[in-house]
NUGU-537518 format. One record per residue (C-alpha): residue in one letter; y, z, x; residue number from 1. Coordinates in steps of 0.2 Angstrom, whole numbers. Layout:
N
 residuo     y     z     x num
       A     Y     Z     X NUM
...
% end
This chain:
483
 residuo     y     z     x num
       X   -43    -9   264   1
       X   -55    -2   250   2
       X   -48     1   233   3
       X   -65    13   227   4
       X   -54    29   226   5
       X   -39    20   213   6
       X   -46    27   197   7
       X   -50    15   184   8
       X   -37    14   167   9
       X   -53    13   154  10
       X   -39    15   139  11
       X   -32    -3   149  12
       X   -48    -9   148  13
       X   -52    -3   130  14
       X   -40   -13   125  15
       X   -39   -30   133  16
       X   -58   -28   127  17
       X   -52   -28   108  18
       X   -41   -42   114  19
       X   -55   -53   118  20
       X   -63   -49   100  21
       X   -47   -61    94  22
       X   -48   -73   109  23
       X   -68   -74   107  24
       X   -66   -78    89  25
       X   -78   -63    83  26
       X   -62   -57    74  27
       X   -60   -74    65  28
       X   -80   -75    61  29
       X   -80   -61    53  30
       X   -65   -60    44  31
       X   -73   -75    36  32
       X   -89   -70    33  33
       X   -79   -56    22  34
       X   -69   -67    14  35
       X   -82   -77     8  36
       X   -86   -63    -5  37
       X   -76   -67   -21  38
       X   -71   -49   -24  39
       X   -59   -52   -40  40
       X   -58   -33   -47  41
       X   -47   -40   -61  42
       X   -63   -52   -65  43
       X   -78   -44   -73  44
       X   -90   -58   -69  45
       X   -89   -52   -52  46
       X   -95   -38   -51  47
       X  -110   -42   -41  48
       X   -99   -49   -27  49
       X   -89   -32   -27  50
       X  -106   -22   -26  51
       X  -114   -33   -11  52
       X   -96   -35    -3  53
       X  -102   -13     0  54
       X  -121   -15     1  55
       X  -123   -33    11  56
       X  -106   -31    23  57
       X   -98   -17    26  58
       X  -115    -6    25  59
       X  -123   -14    39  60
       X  -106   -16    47  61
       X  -103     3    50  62
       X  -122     8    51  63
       X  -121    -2    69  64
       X  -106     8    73  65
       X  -116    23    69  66
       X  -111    29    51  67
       X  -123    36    38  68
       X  -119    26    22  69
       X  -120    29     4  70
       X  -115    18    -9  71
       X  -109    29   -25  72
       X  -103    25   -44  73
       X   -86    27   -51  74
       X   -85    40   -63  75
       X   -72    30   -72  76
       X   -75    12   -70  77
       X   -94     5   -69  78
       X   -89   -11   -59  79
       X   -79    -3   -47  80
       X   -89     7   -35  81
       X   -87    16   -19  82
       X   -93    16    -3  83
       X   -92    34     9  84
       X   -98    32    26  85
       X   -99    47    40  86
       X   -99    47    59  87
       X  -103    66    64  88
       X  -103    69    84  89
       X  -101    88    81  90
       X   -95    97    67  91
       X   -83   108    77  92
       X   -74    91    83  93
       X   -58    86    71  94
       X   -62    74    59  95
       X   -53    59    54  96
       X   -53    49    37  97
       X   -54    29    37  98
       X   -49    20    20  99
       X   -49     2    16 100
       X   -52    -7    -1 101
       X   -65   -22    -3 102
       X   -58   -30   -18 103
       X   -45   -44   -20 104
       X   -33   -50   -32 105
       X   -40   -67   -43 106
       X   -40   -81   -32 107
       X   -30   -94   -42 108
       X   -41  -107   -35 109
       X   -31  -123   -43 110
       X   -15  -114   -37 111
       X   -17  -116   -18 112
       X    -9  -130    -8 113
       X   -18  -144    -3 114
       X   -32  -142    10 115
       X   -33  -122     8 116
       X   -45  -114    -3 117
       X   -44   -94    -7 118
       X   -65   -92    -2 119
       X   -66   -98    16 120
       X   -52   -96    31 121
       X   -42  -109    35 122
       X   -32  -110    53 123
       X   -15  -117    53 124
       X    -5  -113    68 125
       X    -4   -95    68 126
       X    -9   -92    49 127
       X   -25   -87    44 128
       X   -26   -92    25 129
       X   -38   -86    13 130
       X   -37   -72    -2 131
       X   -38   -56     6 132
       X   -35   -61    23 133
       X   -20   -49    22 134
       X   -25   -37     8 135
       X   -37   -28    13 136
       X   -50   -38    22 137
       X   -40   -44    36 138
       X   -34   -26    41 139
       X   -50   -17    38 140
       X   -61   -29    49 141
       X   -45   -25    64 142
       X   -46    -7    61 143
       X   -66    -7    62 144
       X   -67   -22    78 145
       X   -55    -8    87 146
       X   -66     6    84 147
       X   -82    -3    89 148
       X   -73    -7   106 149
       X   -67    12   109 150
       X   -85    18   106 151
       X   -93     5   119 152
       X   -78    10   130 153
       X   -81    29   128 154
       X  -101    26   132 155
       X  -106    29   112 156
       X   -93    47   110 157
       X   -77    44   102 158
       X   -73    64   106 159
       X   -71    65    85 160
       X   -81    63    68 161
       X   -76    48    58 162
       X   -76    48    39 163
       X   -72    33    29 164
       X   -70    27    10 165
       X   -71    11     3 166
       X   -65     5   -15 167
       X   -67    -6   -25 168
       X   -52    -6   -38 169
       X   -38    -6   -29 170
       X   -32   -22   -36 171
       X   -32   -14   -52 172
       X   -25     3   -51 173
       X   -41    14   -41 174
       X   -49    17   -57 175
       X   -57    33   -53 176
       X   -51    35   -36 177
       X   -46    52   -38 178
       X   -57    59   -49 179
       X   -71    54   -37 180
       X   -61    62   -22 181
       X   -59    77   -32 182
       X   -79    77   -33 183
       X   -82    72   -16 184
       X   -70    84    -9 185
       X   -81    92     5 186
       X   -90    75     9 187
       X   -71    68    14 188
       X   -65    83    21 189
       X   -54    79    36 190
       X   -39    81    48 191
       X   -30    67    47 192
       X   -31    52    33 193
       X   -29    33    47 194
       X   -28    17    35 195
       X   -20     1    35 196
       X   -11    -8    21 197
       X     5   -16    15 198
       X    15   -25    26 199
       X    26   -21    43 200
       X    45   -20    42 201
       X    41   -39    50 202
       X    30   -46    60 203
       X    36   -44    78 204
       X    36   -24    76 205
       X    20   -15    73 206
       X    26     0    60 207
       X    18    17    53 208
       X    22    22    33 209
       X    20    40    30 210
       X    18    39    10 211
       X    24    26    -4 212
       X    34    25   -19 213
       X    27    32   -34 214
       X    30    19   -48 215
       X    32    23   -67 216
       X    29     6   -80 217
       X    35    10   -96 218
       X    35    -3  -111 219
       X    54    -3  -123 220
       X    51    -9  -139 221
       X    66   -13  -153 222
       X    55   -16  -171 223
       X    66   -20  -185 224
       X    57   -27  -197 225
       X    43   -37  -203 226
       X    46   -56  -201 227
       X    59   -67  -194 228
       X    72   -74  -204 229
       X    83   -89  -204 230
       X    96   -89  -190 231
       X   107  -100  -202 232
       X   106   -89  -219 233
       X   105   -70  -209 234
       X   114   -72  -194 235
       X   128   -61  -193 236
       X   120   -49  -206 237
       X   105   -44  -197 238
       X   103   -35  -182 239
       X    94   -46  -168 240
       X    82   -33  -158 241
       X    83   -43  -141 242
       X   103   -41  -143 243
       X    99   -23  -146 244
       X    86   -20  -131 245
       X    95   -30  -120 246
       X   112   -20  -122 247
       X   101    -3  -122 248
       X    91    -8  -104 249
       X   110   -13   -99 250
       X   116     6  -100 251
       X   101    12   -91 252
       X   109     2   -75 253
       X   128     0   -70 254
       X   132   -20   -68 255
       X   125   -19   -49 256
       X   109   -11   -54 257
       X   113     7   -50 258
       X   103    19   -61 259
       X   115    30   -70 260
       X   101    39   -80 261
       X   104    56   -72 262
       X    87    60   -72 263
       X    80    45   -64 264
       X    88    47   -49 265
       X    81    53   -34 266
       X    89    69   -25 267
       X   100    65    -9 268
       X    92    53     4 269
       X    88    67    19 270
       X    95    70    35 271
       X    76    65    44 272
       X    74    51    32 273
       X    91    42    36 274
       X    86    44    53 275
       X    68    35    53 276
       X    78    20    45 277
       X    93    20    56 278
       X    85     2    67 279
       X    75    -2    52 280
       X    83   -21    46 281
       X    74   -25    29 282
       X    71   -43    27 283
       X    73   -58    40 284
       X    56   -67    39 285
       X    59   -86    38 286
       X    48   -85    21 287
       X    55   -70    14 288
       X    70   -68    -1 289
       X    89   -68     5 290
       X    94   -51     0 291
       X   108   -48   -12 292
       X   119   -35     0 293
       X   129   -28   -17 294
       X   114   -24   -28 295
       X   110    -7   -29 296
       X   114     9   -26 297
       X   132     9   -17 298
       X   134    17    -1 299
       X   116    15     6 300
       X   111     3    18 301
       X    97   -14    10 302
       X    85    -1    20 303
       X    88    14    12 304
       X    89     7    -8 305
       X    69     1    -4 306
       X    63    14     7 307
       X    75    33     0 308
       X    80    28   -16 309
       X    74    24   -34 310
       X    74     8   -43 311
       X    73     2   -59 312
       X    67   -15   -63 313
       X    62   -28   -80 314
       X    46   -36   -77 315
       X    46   -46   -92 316
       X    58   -47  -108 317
       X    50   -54  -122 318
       X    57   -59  -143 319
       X    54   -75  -153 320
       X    43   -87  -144 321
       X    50   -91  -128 322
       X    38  -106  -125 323
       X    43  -114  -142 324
       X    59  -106  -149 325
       X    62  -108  -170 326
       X    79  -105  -178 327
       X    75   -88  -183 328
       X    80   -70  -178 329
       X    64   -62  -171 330
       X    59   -46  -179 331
       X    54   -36  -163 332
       X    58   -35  -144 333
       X    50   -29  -129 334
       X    52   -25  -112 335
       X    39   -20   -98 336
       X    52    -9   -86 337
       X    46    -1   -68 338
       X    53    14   -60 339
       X    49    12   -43 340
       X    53    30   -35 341
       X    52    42   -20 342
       X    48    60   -18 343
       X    60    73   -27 344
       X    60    62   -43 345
       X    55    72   -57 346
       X    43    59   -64 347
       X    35    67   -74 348
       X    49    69   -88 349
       X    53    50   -86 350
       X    49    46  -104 351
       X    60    62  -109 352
       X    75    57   -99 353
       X    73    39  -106 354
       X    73    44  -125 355
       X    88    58  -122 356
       X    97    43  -115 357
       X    95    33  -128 358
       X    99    44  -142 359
       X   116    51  -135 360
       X   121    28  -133 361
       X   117    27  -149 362
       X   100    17  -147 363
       X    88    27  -161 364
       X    79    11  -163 365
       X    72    10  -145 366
       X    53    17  -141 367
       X    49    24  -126 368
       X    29    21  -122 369
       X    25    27  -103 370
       X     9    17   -99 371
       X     6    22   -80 372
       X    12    35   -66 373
       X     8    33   -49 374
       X    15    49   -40 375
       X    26    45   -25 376
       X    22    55    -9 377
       X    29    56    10 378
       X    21    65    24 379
       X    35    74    33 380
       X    42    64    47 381
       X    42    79    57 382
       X    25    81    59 383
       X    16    80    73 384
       X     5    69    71 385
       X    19    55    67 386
       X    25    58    84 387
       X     9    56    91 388
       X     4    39    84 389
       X    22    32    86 390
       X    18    37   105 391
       X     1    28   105 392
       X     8    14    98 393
       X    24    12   110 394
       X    14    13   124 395
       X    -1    -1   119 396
       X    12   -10   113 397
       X    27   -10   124 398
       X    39    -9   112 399
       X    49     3   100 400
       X    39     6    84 401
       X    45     7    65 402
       X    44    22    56 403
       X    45    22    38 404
       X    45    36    28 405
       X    37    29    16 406
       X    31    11     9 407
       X    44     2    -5 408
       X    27    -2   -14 409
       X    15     7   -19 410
       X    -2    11   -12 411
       X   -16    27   -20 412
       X    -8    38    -7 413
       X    -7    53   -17 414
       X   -27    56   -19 415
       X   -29    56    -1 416
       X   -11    68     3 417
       X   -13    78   -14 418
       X   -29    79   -19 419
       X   -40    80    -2 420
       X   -24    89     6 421
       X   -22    75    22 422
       X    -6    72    34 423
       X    -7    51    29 424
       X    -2    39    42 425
       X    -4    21    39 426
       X    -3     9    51 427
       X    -1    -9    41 428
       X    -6   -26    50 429
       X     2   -40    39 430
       X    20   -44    36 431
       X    33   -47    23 432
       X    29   -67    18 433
       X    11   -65    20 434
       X    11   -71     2 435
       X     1   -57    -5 436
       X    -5   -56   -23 437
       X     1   -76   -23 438
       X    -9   -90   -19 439
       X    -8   -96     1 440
       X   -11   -80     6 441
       X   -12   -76    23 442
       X   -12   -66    39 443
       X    -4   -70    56 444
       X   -15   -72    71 445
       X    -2   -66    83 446
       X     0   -50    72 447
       X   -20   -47    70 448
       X   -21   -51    91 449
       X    -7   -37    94 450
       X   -14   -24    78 451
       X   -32   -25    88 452
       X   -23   -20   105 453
       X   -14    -5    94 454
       X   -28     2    82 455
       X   -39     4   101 456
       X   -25    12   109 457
       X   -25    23    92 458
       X   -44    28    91 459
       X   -43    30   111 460
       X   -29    40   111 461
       X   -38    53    96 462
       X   -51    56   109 463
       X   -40    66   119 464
       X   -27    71   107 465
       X   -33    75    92 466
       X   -40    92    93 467
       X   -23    96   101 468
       X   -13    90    87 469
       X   -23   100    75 470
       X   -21   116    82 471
       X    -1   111    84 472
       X    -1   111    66 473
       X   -10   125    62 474
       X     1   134    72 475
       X    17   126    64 476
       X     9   130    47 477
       X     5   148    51 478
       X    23   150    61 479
       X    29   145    45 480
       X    22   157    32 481
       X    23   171    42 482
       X    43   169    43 483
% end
């Protein structure tokens, strides 16, 4: 019995190829080749290492694959430059935008357990430790080993043009990000933005986010005079600022942490939102926080307080000298505060609502001083191409997806939805406890073998869909203006 006419499942094969990457150990080689680079934006002294990390890896990287390179300077920040990259098979196929960021937070060498070192990979189990094996390096080198596979797969034609951006600065806001976007509009011009950060819901369940949570830091400041002044001669007389901050940051929350600033608040959580979150459970990695079930805003799920709502937090409270307190009332407090917030915020008069709430409590001595605003954004989760890739994924996968609307956290989403105009999907390949930012950082082999299956299914699935999906939307869109 011959078996010539069965025809052959080349997706299947595509796959179980970027498969082998993990079992070959090429994923693990050169994940910590890239480690290697000490990438430390926050860390001027190594801004050599960010500069090579574009010129000596990732360059030659994507020049195999195909890609036209060209490192470019940050018009904002010297030490934080870019890389853009281009794959062109035919201008009248859609194009697709790649994003990952090269730079890492400070390695806290001294901080690491013992036998672990931030520089070089270390495998225990299933984790992968090293700084940056989760944020960015670890993702960026899956998304990339996929892509190589598809295109050997597809006999060197993907059936799309590839576009990507690398940064350097991520770690320290994207210095720049936006303004060089803005310059380099036509260079990134696109369909559809693809990129993988942040963390999934956990780490059995591969998830897409659609946007993030925009995040406002704002600095509260209670000056009452100059010098302290004995706690035994003036207290009772004199005014203590941290008493007074402390009982004007209370009134911005209710006793649960509710905002009750009117003007912080988001709108109503939406019909399509509170659907995307229905089988979403937040939390239950073994390394993760217990979460308090009655902080927050009442009547919303754990879910829906991260992912729909707004929240305000303290991220450091200072008066006196904590480390070595004196018996003196302080003459100023301070507060860093943190509006993290969704779309339909009006973010822009935060500062605005913050001072008209104080005045009307009666707290004239509190200044307001906004130091950042990261805008918030959310593709629709109507769109079609979230459909598209939850489907791509269910069926590499096997399993159900996790859609959320948009990340708790924040990533520079906004420059690639607002100001280059892109439906945003990201498609994350670390997990809650990953320990970003901290030291131990690290990502899950079992997550990184699975997220390598997915991003193939993903690049092989573009090749048939994607101009489809393109001309779905332009149909929606036009459908829509003309009623």
């Amino acid at each position: 019995m011959t078996t010539s006419h069965i025809p052959r499942n080349v997706r299947r094969e595509a796959i179980d190829q970027a498969f082998a990457v993990y079992d070959s150990g090429q994923l693990l080689e050169d994940l910590a080749r890239r480690v290697g680079f000490r990438t430390e934006s926050q860390n001027p002294a190594r801004a050599d290492e960010l500069r090579a990390y574009l010129t000596d890896e990732m360059t030659p990287t994507l020049e195999r694959l195909g890609f036209n390179c060209r490192v470019a300077e940050n018009p904002v920040a010297a030490n934080a430059p870019f890389l853009i990259a281009e794959r062109i098979e035919d201008p009248a196929l859609p194009t697709v935008l790649l994003y990952g960021h090269g730079d890492v937070v400070r390695g806290y060498d001294e901080q690491w357990r013992a036998g672990l070192a931030p520089w070089q990979v270390t495998v225990e189990g299933d984790r992968w430790y090293g700084r940056g094996t989760a944020d960015n390096k670890g993702q960026h080198t899956i998304n990339f080993a996929a892509l190589d596979v598809v295109l050997a797969a597809r006999d060197g034609k993907l059936g799309y043009n590839v576009k990507v951006i690398f940064e350097t600065g991520e770690e320290i806001g994207s210095p720049g990000l936006g303004e060089f976007c803005a310059q380099e509009r036509a260079a990134l011009a696109a369909d559809v933005f693809i990129a993988s950060d942040g963390p999934r819901v956990s780490a059995e369940r591969p998830t897409v986010f659609l946007g993030s949570r925009g995040d406002i830091n704002f600095d509260l400041t209670v000056d009452l005079r100059e010098g302290a002044h004995h706690s035994g001669n003036w207290g009772g007389v004199l005014r203590n600022p941290a008493i007074v901050l402390a009982h004007a940051i209370a009134s911005l929350v209710d006793k649960r942490g509710a905002i009750v600033v009117e003007g912080l608040r988001p709108p109503p959580v939406s019909d399509a939102v509170r659907r995307a979150l229905t089988d979403i459970e937040l939390g239950g990695d073994d390394d993760g926080p217990r979460i308090d079930p009655d902080w927050g805003e009442p009547g919303l799920t754990p879910t829906e307080r991260v992912i729909a709502w707004n929240a305000l937090e303290v991220l450091a409270f200072k008066a006196g000298n904590p480390d070595a307190p004196v018996n003196a009332i302080p003459p100023v407090a301070r507060a860093t505060c943190q509006l993290r917030y969704v779309v339909g915020t009006d973010s822009a008069n935060a500062a605005r609502y913050l001072e008209a709430h104080f005045a009307r409590h009666g707290f004239s001595e509190v200044e307001v001083s906004v130091e950042r605003i990261a805008a918030a954004t959310r593709l629709d989760p109507d769109d079609p191409w979230v459909d598209w890739v939850l489907s791509s994924m269910r069926v590499t996968a096997g399993k159900k997806p996790a859609l959320l609307p948009n990340l708790g956290g924040t990533v520079p989403n906004d420059v690639f939805a607002d100001t280059l105009g892109l439906p945003t999907l990201w498609i994350p390949h670390s997990y809650p406890a990953c320990a970003q930012h901290a030291p131990n950082e690290h990502l899950l082999g079992s997550v990184a073998r699975e997220a390598l299956g997915v991003m193939a299914g993903v690049w092989w699935d573009l090749g048939d869909d994607a101009r489809r999906i393109v001309e779905l939307r332009a149909s929606s869109v036009n459908h829509r203006v003309s009623a």
